[in-house]
N, C-alpha and C positions, 0 to 999 in steps of 0.2 A: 441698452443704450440706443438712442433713434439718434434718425440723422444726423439732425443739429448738433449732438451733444458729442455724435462721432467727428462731424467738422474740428468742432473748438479742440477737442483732444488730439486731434493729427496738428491743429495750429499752436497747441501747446510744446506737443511736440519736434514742430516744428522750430521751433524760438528756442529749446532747451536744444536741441542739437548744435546750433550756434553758439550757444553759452557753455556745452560742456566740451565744444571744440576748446575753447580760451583756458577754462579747468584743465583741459588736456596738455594748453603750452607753458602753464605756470609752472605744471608739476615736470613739465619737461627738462624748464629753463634752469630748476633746482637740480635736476639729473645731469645735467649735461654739465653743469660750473662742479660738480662732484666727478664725473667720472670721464673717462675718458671714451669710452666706448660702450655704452649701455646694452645695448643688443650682447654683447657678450657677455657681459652680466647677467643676464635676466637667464642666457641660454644655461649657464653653470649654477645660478640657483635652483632654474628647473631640475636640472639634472641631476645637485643632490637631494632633493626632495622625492625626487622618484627612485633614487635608489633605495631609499629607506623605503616607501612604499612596495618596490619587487619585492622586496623579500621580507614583510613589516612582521611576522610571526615569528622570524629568528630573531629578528631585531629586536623586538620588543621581549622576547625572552632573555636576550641576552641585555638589554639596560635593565628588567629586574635581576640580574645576576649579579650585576653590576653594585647597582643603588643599593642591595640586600648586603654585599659586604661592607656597608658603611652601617650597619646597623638603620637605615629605615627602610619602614614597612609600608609594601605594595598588595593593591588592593584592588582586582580587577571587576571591574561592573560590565556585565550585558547591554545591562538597560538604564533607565533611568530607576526604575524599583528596588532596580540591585545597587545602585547607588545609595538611592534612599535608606536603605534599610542598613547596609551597612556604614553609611556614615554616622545615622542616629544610633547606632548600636556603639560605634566608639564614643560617641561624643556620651553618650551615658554612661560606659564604662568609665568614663576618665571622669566621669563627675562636672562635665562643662556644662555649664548655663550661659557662659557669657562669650561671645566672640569678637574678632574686632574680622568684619567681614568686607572681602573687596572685590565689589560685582564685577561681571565680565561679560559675552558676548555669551561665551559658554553656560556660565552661571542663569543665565536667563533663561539657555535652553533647557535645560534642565529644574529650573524654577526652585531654586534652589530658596530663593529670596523667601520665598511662600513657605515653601516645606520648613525651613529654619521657624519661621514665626508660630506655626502648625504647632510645632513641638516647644513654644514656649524661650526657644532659645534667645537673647536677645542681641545687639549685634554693635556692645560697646565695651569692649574691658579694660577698666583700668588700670588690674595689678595684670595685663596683656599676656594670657595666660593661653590663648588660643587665638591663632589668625589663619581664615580660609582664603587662598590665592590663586587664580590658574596663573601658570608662564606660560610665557610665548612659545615658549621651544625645550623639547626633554631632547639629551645630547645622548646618544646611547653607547659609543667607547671610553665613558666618563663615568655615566651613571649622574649626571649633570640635569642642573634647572637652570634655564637662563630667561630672563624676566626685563622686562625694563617698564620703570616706575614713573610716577607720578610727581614726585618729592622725594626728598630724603625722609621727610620721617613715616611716609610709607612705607619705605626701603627698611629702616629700622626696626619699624614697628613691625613688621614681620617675619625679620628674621632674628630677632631678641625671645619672636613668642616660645613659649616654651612645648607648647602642641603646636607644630608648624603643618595645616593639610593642606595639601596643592590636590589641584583638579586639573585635569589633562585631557583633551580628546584621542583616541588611538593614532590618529595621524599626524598630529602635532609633533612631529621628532625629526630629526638629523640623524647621521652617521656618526660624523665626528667633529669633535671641539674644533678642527683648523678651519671647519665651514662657516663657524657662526660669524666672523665679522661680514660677511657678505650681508648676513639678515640686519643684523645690527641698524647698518646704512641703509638696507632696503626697506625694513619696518615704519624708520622714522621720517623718512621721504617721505611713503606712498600714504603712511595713516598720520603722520602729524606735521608733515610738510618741511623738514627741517632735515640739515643733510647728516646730521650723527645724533643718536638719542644723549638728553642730558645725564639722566639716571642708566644706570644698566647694570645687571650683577649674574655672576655664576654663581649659583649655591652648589656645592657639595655636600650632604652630609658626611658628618665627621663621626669615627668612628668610638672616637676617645671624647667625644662631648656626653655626659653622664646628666644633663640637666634639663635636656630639651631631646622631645620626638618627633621626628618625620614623617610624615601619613602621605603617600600619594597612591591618589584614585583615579585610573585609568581607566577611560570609561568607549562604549563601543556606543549604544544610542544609536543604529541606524546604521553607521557606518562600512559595517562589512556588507550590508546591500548594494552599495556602493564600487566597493572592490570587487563584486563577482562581475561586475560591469567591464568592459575593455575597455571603451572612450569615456562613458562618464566617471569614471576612478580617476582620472586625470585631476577632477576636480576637488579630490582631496590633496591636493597641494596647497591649496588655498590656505592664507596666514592670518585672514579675516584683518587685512590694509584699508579693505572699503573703498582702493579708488576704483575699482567697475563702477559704484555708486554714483563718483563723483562726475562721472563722463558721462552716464545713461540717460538718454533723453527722458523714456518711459518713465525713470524712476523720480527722474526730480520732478516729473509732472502726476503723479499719483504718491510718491513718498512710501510710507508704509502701511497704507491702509489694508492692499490686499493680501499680505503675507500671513497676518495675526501670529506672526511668529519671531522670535528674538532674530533669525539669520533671514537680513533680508537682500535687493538688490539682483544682478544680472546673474551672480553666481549661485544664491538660493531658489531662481526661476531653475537650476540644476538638479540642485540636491536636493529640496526640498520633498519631492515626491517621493523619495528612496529613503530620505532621513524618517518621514513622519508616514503617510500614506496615499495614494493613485489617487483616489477617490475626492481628498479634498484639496489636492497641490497640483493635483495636473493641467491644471490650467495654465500656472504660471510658466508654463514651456511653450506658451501661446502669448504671454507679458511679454512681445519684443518685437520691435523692428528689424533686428537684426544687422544693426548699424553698422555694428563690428569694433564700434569706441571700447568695449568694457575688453576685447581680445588684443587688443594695440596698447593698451595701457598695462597690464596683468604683468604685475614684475616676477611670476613664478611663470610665462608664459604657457599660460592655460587658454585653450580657444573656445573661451565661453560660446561664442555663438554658432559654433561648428556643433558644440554639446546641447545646445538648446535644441539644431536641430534633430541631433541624433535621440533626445526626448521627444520629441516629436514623432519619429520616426517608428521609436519604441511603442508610444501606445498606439498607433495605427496598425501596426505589426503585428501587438499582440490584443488587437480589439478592447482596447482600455477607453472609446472616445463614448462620448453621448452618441443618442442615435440622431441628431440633428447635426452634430458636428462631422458624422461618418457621410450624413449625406451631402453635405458644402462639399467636403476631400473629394470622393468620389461625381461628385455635379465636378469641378471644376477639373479634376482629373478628365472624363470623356470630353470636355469642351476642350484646353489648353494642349491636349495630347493627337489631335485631329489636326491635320497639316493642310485639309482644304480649308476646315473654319477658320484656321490662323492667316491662311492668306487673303482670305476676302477685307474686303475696307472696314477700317476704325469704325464708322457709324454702324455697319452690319454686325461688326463681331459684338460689339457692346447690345447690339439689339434682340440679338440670339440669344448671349448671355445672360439675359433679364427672361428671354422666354424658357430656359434652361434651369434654372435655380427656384428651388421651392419660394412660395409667397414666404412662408416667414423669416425664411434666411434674410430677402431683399427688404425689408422694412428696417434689419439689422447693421448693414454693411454698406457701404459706397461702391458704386462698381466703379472699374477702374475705367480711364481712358487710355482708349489703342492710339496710337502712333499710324499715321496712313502706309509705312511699308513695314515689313517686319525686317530683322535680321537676315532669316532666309532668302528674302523677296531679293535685298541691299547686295549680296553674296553673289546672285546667280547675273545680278545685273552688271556685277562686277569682272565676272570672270565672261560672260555674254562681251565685256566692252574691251575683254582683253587687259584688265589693270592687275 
């Protein structure tokens, strides 16, 4: 990127931080004629999301404890191969060809889309004989799916199928059934702007239904790289709402071009490097301003950009950067951490900083303009003046 093109992209961004302040009071104005105290809200959906998370291996052994005595069958995947492999292995056994198939955010990731067509499946049935679903939310003192739809005759057409498979991420769960209305209301605010979802449903399998199967495929995909994390685990909270997206200056001024991936936005600049790999994600923990819009709006309050830094922080730590980018860090580290160069005047320190920084960096970047006093300078002038 040279100069110019770094100009227009800071003035782009500059125009979208304005526009997604107004996104930020829309979504407010909806929350606020709903609730009464939203900050309290946000703070007890965090709170039961992360409980399921402390302890997510008893958890989740105890909702397939749970869903298994209703008679349906759980089905845990690694990866995305072990996915594969065993969803094509049932969908053969049972003799399916045909599905009535309903994309998702997850389904993308997993490319499920592809792999189905690979194997000839097709993705219309009429005598509705097999429907692939993820929900929003597995309940785990229920052994519960809680979903919310499009239409009613999605709603139908789903749960009539007679091979019913749901897809799930491992983090995707709750504790218990008395938390879900919280999501309910929280879901259809922050992803479809509206203060209670039209459609919504518990499924339970039943145990005494003799006509129709339950298949849920719990799937890991990256996620335990995640958990071995202290700070960035936080960001398996996330309920994939989108509104980080909708406030993100960077995002609504590049969109989705640099993700090439289904999760995208302030929260995948997160996860993405741990979900997929360092090498080709780690950049977008460098995609931010660091506004703090996508951390102020997060109704599971997650501080996305407290976690971008701490991405950041990770691959410097553990010598994950290019050797261009180690030497910017380190250039601007001995310049900004030198308390005599910080006090000399604006015009100097900017002038030293061009003689400091490799030629190719500066062809790259704008440098900044100083301010003629610093903080320190304002401080000492202050307590010198006696205030």
């Amino acid at each position: 990127m040279n100069t110019s093109e770094y100009k227009r992209f800071l003035h782009n961004c500059s125009k979208n931080i304005d526009n997604s302040k107004l996104e930020l009071l829309d979504v407010n104005d909806i929350i606020h004629s709903t609730f009464d105290d939203i900050d309290k809200l946000k703070l007890q959906a965090s709170k039961v999301r992360q409980k399921f998370l402390n302890n997510i291996v008893d958890n989740l052994l105890l909702f397939e404890k749970n869903v298994t005595k209703n008679k349906a069958n759980v089905n845990w995947c690694l990866s995305y191969d072990d996915f594969f492999e065993s969803l094509i292995k049932l969908l053969n056994r049972k003799k399916i060809k045909n599905v009535n198939f309903f994309p998702s955010d997850f389904s993308e990731e997993l490319n499920l889309n592809n792999m189905l067509k690979s194997e000839g499946i097709s993705f219309f049935s009429k005598e509705n004989i097999c429907s692939i679903y993820e929900p929003l939310l597995g309940i785990v003192d229920t052994g519960s799916l809680f979903s919310i739809f499009n239409s009613i005759f999605e709603m139908e057409l789903i749960m009539d199928s007679k091979y019913k498979i749901f897809i799930i991420p491992i983090n995707k769960f709750i504790c218990n059934i008395s938390d879900i209305d919280i999501f309910t209301h929280i879901f259809s605010i922050y992803k479809q702007n509206y203060s209670f979802p039209s459609i919504s449903n518990i499924f339970t399998p039943n145990s005494n239904e003799t006509k129709s199967e339950t298949h849920i495929f719990i799937v890991d995909n990256g996620r335990s790289n995640l958990l071995s994390l202290k700070e960035q685990r936080k960001s398996l909270c996330c309920i994939n709402c989108g509104a980080c997206k909708k406030v993100c200056p960077v995002y609504q001024t590049i969109k989705d071009i640099p993700y090439d991936n289904s999760l995208t936005g302030p929260i995948a600049n997160v996860m993405l490097p741990f979900l997929e790999n360092y090498e080709n994600y780690r950049h977008l923990s460098f995609n931010s301003v660091l506004c703090g819009n996508c951390s102020n709006i997060c109704p599971m309050n997650i501080p996305i950009s407290n976690l971008i830094i701490e991405n950041r922080k990770y691959f410097f730590d553990f010598k994950m950067m290019d050797y261009e980018d180690n030497v910017l860090f380190f250039s601007f580290k001995k310049f900004f951490f030198n308390r005599k160069i910080m006090n000399k005047r604006g015009w100097l320190k900017r002038f030293l900083l061009r003689k400091v920084l490799p030629k190719s960096v500066k062809k790259q970047i704008q440098l900044p303009r100083f301010s003629k006093k610093t903080f320190y300078q304002i401080k000492q002038k202050e307590n010198k003046d006696g205030l």
